[in-house]
C-alpha positions in Angstrom: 90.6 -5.1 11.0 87.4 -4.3 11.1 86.9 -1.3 8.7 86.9 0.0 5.6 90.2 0.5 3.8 89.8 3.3 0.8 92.2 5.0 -1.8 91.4 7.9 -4.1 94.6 8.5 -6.1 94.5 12.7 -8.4 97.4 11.6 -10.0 97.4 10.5 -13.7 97.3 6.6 -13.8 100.1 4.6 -14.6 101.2 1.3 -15.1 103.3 2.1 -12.2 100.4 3.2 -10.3 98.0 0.8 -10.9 100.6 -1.9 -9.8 101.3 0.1 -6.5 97.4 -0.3 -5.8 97.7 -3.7 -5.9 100.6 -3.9 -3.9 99.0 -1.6 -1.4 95.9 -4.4 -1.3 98.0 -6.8 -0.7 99.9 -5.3 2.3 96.7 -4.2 4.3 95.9 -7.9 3.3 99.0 -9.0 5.0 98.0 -6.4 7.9 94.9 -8.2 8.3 96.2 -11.6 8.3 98.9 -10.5 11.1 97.3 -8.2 13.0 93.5 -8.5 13.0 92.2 -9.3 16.7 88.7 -10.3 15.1 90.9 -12.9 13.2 91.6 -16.4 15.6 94.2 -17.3 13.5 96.4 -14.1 13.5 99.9 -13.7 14.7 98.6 -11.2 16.9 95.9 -13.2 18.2 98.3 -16.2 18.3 100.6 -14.4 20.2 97.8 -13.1 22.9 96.6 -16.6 23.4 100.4 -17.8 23.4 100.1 -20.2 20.4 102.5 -17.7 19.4 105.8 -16.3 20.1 106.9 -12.9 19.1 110.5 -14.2 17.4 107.9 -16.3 15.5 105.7 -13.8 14.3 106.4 -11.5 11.0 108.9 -8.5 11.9 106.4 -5.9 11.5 104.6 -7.2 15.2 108.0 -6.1 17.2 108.1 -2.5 15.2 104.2 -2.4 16.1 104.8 -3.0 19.9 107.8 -0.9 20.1 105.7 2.0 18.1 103.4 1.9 21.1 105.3 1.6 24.0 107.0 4.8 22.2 103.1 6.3 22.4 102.8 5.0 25.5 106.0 6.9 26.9 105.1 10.1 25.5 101.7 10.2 26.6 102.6 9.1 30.3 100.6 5.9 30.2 97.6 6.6 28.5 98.3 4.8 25.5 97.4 1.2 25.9 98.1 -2.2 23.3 96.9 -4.4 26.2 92.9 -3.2 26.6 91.4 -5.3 29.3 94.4 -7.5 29.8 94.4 -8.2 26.2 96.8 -7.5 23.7 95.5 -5.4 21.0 97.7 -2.7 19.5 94.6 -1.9 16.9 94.8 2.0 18.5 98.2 2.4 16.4 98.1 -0.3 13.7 95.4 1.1 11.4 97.1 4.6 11.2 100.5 2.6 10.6 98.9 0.3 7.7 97.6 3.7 6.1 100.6 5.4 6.3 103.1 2.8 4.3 100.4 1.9 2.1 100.3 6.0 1.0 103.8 5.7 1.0 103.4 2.8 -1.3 101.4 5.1 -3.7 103.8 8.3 -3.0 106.5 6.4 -3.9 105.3 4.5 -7.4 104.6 8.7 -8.5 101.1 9.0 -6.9 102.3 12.4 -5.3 98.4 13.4 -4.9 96.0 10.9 -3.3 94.0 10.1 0.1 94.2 6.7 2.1 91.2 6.9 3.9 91.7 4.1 6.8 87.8 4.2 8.6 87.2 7.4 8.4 91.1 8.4 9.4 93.2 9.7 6.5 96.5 10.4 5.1 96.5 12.5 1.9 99.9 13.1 -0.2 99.9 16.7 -2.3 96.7 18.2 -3.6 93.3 16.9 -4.7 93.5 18.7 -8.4 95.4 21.7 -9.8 95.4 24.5 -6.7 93.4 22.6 -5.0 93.8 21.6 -0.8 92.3 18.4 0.3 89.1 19.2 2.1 88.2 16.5 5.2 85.2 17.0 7.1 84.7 16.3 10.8 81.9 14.2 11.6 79.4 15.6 14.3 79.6 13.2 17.1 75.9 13.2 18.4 74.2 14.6 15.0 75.0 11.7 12.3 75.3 13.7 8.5 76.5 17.5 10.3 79.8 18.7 10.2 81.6 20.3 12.9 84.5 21.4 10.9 86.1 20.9 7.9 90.0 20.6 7.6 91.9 21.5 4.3 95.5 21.4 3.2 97.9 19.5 1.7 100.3 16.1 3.0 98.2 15.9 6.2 97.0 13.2 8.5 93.8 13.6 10.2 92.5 10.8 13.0 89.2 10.8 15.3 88.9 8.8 18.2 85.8 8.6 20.2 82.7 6.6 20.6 79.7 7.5 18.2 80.9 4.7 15.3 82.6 1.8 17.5 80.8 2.7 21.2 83.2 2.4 24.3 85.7 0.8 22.4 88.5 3.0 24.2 90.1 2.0 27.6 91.5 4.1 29.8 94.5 2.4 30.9 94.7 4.3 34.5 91.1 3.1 35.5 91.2 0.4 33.3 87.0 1.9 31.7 86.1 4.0 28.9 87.1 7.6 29.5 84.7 9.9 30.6 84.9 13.8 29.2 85.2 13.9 25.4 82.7 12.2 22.3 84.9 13.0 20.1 88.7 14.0 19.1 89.9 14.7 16.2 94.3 15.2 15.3 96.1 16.7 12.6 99.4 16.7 12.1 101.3 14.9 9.0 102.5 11.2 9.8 98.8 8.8 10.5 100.7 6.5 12.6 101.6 9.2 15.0 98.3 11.3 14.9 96.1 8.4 14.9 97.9 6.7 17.8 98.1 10.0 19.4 94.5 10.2 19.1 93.6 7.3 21.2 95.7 8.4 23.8 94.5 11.7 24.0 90.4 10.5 24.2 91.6 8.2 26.9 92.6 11.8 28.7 89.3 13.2 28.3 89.4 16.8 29.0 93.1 16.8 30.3 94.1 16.1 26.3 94.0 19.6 25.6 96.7 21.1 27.4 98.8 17.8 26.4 98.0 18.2 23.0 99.0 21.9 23.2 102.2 20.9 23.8 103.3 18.6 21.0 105.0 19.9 17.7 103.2 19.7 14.5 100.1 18.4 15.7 96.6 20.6 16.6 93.6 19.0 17.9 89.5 19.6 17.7 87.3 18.2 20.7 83.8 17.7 21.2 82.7 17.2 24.9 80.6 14.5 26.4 77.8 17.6 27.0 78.1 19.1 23.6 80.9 21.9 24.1 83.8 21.9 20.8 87.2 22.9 22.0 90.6 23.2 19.7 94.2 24.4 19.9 95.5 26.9 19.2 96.7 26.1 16.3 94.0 24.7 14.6 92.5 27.2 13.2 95.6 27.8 10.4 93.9 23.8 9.1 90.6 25.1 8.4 91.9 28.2 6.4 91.0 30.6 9.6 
């Protein structure tokens, strides 16, 4: 899909373990193979060029699509799967992989590890004995600085903006990048949810933060297009402030 797919499992290995690593391989493998749009011969591109139809395609593309048009719903349109005309539902699909394949781990009795999908992560329990999971947030226009560093346990954390992929985000009302924000960053504790959420709220720009402000569980961090950092409320109580 594009990126780099990375696990970092605390737990004491297992046989059980070990084999849910593989198994989590293999699924983002399968991921790829269905839902990679840099891929010709994907269902998902099949099924753009109509090769493909969807009752032909692996189950998981229906639970994708209906998982957006869900985002899509609840952030009044500014979720897209169809950038450009094109269908693409890459802006929940990488969050989605990350999540089953931690639950794939969580679930084989790696209860503390990190999936780190591209630099959007979900981590299950602690990273050692009393220890919170630290995840820094890149500095959109300084490549190597921090502008904040979130810690806790059983967390998602997603960034949407433009300093690693460029205008690679569509606003679906004007159908061209969004103007306002370089960078924003969810957490919450679901990936599929917070990263998907993410992409809709950088489509928003600076309207994101009220939005944002009103959903349960999840606080955001924003950098604007001239340099200013925002963040809810409630962000603050992820950083240890």
């Amino acid at each position: 899909m594009g990126t780099v797919f990375s696990f970092d499992v605390r737990t004491p290995m297992t046989p059980a373990i070990d084999r849910a690593l593989d198994a989590a391989e293999d699924w983002l493998r399968h991921v790829d193979a269905v839902f990679s749009t840099y891929r010709p011969d994907s269902h998902i591109s099949r099924l753009a060029s109509g090769t493909l139809t969807l009752d032909q395609c692996p189950g998981e593309v229906a639970e994708v699509l209906a998982l957006c048009a869900r985002v899509a719903e609840e952030s009044g349109g500014r979720f897209t799967w169809t950038p450009h005309g094109r269908l693409d539902p890459s802006g929940l699909v990488k969050g989605w992989a990350a999540e089953a394949a931690s639950d794939l781990l969580f679930e084989a009795g790696a209860a503390d590890h990190c999936v780190n999908a591209g630099g959007d992560v979900q981590v299950r329990g602690s990273a050692g004995p009393g220890q919170a999971w630290r995840i820094g947030l890149a500095h959109p226009f300084h490549p190597g600085d921090l502008m904040a560093v979130v810690t806790g346990t059983d967390l998602a954390v997603a960034t949407s903006g433009t300093s690693e992929r460029g205008d690679h985000i569509v606003d679906p009302r004007t159908g061209r990048p969004p103007v306002g924000l370089a960078s924003l960053t969810l957490v919450g504790r679901r990936l599929t949810r917070v990263d998907a959420l993410a992409t809709a709220g950088f489509a928003m720009g600076e309207d994101a933060r009220d939005w944002i402000a009103g959903l349960a569980g999840i606080e955001a961090f924003a950098v604007t297009a001239d340099g200013r950092a925002w963040a809810t409320p409630g962000f603050p109580a992820w950083t240890g402030g």
